[in-house]
C-alpha positions in Angstrom: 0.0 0.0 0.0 1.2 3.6 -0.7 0.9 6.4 1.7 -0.3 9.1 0.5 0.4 13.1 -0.3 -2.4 15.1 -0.8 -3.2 18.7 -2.0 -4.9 20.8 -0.1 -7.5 23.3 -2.5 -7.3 26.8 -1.3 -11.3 28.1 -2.5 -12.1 30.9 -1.4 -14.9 29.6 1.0 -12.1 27.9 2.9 -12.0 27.9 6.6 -8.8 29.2 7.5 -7.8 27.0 10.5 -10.2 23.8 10.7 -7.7 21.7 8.1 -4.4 22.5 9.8 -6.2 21.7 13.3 -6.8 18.7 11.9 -3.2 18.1 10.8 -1.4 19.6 13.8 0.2 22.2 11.5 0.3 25.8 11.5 -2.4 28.0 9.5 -1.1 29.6 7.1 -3.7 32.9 6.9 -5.3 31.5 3.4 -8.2 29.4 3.2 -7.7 25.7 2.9 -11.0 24.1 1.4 -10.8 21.0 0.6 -7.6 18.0 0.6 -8.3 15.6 -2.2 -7.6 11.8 -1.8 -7.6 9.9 -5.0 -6.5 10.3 -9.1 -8.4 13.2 -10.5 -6.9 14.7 -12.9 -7.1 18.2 -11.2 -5.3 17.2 -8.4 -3.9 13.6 -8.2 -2.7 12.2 -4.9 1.0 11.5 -5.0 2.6 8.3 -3.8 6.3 6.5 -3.9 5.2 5.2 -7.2 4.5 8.4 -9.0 0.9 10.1 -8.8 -1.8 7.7 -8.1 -2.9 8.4 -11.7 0.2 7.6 -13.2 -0.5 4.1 -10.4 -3.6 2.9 -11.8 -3.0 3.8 -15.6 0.5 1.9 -15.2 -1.4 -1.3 -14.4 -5.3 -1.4 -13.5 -6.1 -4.6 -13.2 -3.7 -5.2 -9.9 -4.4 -1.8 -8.5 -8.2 -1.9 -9.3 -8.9 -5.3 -9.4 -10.6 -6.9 -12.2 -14.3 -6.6 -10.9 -13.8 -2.8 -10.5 -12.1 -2.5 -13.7 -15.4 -4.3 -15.2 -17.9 -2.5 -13.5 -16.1 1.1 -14.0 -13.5 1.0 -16.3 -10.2 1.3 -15.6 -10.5 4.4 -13.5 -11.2 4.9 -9.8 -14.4 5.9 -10.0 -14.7 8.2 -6.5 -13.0 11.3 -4.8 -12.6 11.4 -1.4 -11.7 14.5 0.7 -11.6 16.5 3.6 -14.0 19.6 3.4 -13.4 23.0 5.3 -16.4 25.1 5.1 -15.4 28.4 6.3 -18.3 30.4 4.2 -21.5 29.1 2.6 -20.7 27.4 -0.9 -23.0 27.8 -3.9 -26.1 26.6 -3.9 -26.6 23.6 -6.6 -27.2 20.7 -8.2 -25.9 17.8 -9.6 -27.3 15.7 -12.9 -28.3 12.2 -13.3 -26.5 10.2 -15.5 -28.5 10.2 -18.1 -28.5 13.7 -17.9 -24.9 14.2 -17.6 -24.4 12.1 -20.9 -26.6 13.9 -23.1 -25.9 17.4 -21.9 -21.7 16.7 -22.1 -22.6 14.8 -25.7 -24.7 18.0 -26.8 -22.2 21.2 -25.6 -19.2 18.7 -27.2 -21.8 18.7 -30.7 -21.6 22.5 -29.8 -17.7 22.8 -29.6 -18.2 24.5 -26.3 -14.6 24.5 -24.9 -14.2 22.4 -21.7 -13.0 24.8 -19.5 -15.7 28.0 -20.7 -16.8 29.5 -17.9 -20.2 29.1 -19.2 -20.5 25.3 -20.1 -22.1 23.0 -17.7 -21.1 20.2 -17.9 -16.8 19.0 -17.6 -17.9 15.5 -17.9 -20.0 12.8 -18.7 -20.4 11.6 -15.5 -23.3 12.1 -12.6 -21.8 13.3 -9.3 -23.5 11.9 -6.4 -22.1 13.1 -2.9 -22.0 11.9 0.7 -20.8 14.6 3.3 -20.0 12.9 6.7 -19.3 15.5 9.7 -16.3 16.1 11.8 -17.6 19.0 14.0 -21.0 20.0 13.8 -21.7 21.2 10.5 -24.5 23.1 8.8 -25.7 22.9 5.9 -28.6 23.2 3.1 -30.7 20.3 1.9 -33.5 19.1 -0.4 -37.3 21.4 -0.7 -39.0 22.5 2.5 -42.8 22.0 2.7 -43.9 25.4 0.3 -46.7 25.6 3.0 -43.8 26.2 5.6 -41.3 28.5 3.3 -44.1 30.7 2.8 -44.6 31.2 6.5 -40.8 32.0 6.8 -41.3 33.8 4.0 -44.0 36.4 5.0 -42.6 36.5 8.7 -39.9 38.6 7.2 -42.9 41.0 6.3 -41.4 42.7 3.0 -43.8 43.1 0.9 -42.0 42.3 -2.4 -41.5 38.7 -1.0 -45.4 38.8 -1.1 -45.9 37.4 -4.5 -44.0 34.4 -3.6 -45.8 33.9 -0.4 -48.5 33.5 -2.7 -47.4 31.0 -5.1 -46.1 28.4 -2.2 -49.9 28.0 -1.0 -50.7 27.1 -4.6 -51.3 23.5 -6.0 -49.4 21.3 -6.7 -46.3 21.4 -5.1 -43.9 20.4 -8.0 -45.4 23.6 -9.8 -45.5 26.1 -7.2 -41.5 25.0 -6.0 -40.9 25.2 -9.9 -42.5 28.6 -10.2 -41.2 30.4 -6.8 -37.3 29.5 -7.9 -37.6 30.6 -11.3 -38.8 33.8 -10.5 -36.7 33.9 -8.0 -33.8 33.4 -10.3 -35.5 35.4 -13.3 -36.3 38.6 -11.6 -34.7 42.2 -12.4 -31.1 41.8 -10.7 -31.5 45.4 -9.0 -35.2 45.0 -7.7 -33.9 41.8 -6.3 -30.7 42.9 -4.5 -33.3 45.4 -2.9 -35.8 42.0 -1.7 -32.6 40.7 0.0 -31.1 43.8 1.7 -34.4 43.9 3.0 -34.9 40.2 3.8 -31.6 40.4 5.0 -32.4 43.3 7.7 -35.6 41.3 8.6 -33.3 37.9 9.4 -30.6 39.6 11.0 -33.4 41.2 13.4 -35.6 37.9 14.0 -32.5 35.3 14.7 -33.7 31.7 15.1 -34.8 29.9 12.1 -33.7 33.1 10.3 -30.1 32.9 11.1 -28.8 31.0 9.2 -30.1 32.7 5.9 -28.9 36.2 7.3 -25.3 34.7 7.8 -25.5 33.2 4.3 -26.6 37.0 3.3 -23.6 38.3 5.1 -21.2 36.5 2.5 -23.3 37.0 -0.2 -25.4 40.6 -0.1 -28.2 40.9 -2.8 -27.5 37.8 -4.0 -31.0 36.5 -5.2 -29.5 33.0 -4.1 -30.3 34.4 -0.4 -34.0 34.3 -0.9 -33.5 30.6 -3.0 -31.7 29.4 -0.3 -34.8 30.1 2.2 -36.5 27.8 -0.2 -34.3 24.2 1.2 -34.5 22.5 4.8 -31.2 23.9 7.3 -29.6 20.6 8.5 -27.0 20.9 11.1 -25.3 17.7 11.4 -23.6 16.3 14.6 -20.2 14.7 14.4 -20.6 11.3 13.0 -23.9 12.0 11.3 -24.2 12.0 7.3 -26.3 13.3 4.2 -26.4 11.8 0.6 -27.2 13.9 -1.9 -28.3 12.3 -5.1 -29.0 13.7 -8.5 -31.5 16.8 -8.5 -31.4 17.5 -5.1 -30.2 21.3 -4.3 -27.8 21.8 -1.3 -25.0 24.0 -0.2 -22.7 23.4 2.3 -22.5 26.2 5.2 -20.0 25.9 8.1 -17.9 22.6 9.4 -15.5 20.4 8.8 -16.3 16.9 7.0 -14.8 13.8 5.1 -17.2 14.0 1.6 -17.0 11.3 -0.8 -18.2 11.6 -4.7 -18.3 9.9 -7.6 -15.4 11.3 -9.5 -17.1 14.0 -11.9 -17.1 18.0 -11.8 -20.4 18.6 -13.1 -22.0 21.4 -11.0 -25.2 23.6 -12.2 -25.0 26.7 -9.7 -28.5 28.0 -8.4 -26.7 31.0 -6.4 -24.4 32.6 -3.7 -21.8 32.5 -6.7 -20.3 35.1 -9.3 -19.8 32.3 -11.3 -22.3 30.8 -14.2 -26.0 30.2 -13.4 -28.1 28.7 -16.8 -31.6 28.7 -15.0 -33.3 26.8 -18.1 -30.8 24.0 -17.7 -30.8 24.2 -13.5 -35.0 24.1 -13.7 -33.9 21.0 -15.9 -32.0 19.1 -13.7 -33.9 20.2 -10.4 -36.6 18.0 -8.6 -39.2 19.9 -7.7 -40.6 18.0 -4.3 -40.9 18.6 -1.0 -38.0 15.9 1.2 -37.1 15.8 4.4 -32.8 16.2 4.5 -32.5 12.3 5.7 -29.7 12.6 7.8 -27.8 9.2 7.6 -26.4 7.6 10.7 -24.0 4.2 10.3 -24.9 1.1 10.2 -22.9 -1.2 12.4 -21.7 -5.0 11.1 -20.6 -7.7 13.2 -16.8 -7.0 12.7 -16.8 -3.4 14.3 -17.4 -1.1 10.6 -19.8 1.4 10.5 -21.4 1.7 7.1 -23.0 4.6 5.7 -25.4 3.1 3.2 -26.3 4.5 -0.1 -27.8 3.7 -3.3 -25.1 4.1 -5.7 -21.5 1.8 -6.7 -19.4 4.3 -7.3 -18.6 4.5 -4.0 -18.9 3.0 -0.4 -17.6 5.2 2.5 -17.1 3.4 6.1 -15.7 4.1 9.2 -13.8 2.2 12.6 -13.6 3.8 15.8 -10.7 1.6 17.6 -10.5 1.9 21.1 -7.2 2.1 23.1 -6.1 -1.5 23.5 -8.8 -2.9 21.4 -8.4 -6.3 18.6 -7.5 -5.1 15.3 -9.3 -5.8 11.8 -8.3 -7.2 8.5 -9.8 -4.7 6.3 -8.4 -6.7 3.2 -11.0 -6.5 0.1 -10.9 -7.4 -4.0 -11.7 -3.8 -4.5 -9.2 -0.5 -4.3 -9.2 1.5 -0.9 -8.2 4.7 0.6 -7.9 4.7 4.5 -8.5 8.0 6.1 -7.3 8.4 9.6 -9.1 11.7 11.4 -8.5 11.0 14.9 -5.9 9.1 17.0 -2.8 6.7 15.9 -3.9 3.7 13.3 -1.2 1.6 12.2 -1.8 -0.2 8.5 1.2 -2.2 7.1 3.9 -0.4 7.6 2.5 3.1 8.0 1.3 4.9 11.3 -1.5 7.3 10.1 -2.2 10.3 12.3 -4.8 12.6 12.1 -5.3 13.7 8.0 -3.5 11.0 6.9 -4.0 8.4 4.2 -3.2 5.5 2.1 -4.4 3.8 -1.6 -4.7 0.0 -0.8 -4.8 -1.9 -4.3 -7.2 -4.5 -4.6 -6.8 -7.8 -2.6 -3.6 -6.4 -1.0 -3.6 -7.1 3.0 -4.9 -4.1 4.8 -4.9 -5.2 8.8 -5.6 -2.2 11.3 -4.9 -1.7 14.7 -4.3 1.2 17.0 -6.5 3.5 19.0 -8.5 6.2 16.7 -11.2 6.6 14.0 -10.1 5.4 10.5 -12.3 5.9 7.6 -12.7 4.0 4.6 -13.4 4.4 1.2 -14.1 1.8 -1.5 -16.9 0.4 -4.3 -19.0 -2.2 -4.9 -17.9 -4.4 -7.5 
């Protein structure tokens, strides 16, 4: 197995001191968003052997095994980091798919270049995502009840949010959710910036349930993503606790630290809170249009001491061990390709003694037994 060295993405939504915390270093005054564990092409993790990119396209039968290799091609097919929300991220959404395919097969058709600023889609891949907390983390998820949003709404009592107060008591709920967001993002940019400086006032005033929307305002003044984002559940997640978020589903990330796992793509469609590209006809597209409640995923103990959190896709499979101090060790040997997270603690693997922030790529059937005292994520397919 190779250790690995991982880069460390330094967005601009970046907390500042939650990563090196985690690594024991010193901060170095920039934001530090995200440290990526895998091959991606944007940022390959480096080993011994070269980049892990170089690893698997050396040989990827040995390092993938050959039921990964047949299921997903001779690619590792997830992306696992360590997220640092200092700031609310971008609202958005993610395609199925069969979505992804046809709307990276039609802006090729178009010769849209790959890196535009206004294409959508990098990839032809869907990009499902699990977020697993740290330290208590907050985030958006999924449709409120309209019913309920359009009591927040009208609490704020600005009279310009009136229309939309309007639209959520309307029948059915797909078409009043569709209607609300597309006006939303449709409006006259100037009449809306004056909607959320004075939604903004209104939150700041009320606290509770508004809080979290007037922080998100704080980062993001006038953005019509503000008034969006009053449109989702708030979920604040305790450490240890989890959300999946599958294809259609908007969400930002808020505040906290996490380890996030996704299937390896970059297609994002942006509803807000960004200066970058927002294509509402293709984000009213991609967007389901219902009413869910966040689900917030808790893991599912085996026999053998691994705590699963379960999802519904291959792609990926993200697990976790908390060892206690003088506890057996495991044999965490499988005929599918691994990376073993440590976050907390001292875990020995082979040869290596992970600390917190530390990994390692475990080709396929290669022994993998873990001892130590500490937590130790892992992350994997199902092949």
């Amino acid at each position: 197995m190779d250790r690995l060295d991982n880069t460390i993405r330094p967005y601009a939504w970046g907390s500042t001191t939650a990563i090196p915390r985690l690594l024991g270093i010193e901060p170095t005054g920039e934001p530090q968003a995200e440290m990526w564990m895998g091959a991606h092409p944007g940022a390959p993790s480096r080993t011994p052997r070269g980049t892990l990119a170089e690893v698997l396209d050396a040989d990827p039968e040995r390092e993938l095994g050959p039921a990964a290799v047949a299921r997903f091609g001779p690619r590792l097919p997830f992306l696992l980091k360590i997220l640092a929300a200092g700031a609310p991220l971008s609202l958005q959404v993610h395609p199925n798919l069969a979505q992804a395919k046809e709307g990276y097969e039609e802006e090729e058709r178009r010769g849209v270049p790959v890196d535009a600023p206004h294409r959508n889609y990098k990839d032809p891949n869907h990009k499902p995502e699990l977020i697993c907390a740290l330290t208590e983390f907050d985030g958006l998820c999924g449709f409120r009840d309209p019913v309920e949003t359009a009591g927040l709404l009208d609490g704020l009592g600005v009279a310009s949010l009136k229309p939309y107060v309007d639209l959520l008591h309307a029948h059915p709920e797909d078409a009043a959710l569709r209607e609300v967001l597309t006006a939303v993002l449709s409006a006259d940019r100037e009449e809306m910036a004056h909607t959320v400086v004075e939604a903004t006032a209104a939150c700041t005033r009320l606290g509770g349930a508004y809080a979290p929307y007037a922080d998100i305002a704080h980062h993001y003044p006038g953005d019509p993503g503000v008034i969006a984002a009053m449109l989702l559940n708030h979920v604040r997640l305790q450490p240890g606790e989890a959300l999946f978020l599958g294809a259609g589903i908007p969400h930002a990330y808020l505040d906290g630290l996490g380890v996030e796992i996704m299937a390896n793509s970059d297609n994002v469609l942006r509803c807000g809170l960004t200066p970058k590209h927002v294509d509402v006809p293709e984000l009213l597209r991609i967007v389901r249009f219902e009413a869910s409640d966040p689900g917030i995923l808790r893991p599912e103990a085996t026999p053998d001491g691994e705590e699963v959190y379960e999802t519904p896709i291959d792609e990926f499979r993200l697990s976790r061990y908390v060892l206690p101090e003088g506890g057996a060790g495991h044999d965490l040997t499988r005929g599918t390709p691994q990376i073993l997270l440590c976050t907390a603690g001292a875990v020995r693997t082979g040869e290596h003694e992970l600390g917190p922030g530390q990994s390692v790529f475990v080709p396929a059937g290669e022994t993998a037994e873990v001892s130590g005292s500490g937590t130790l994520f892992r992350a994997t397919v199902i092949a």
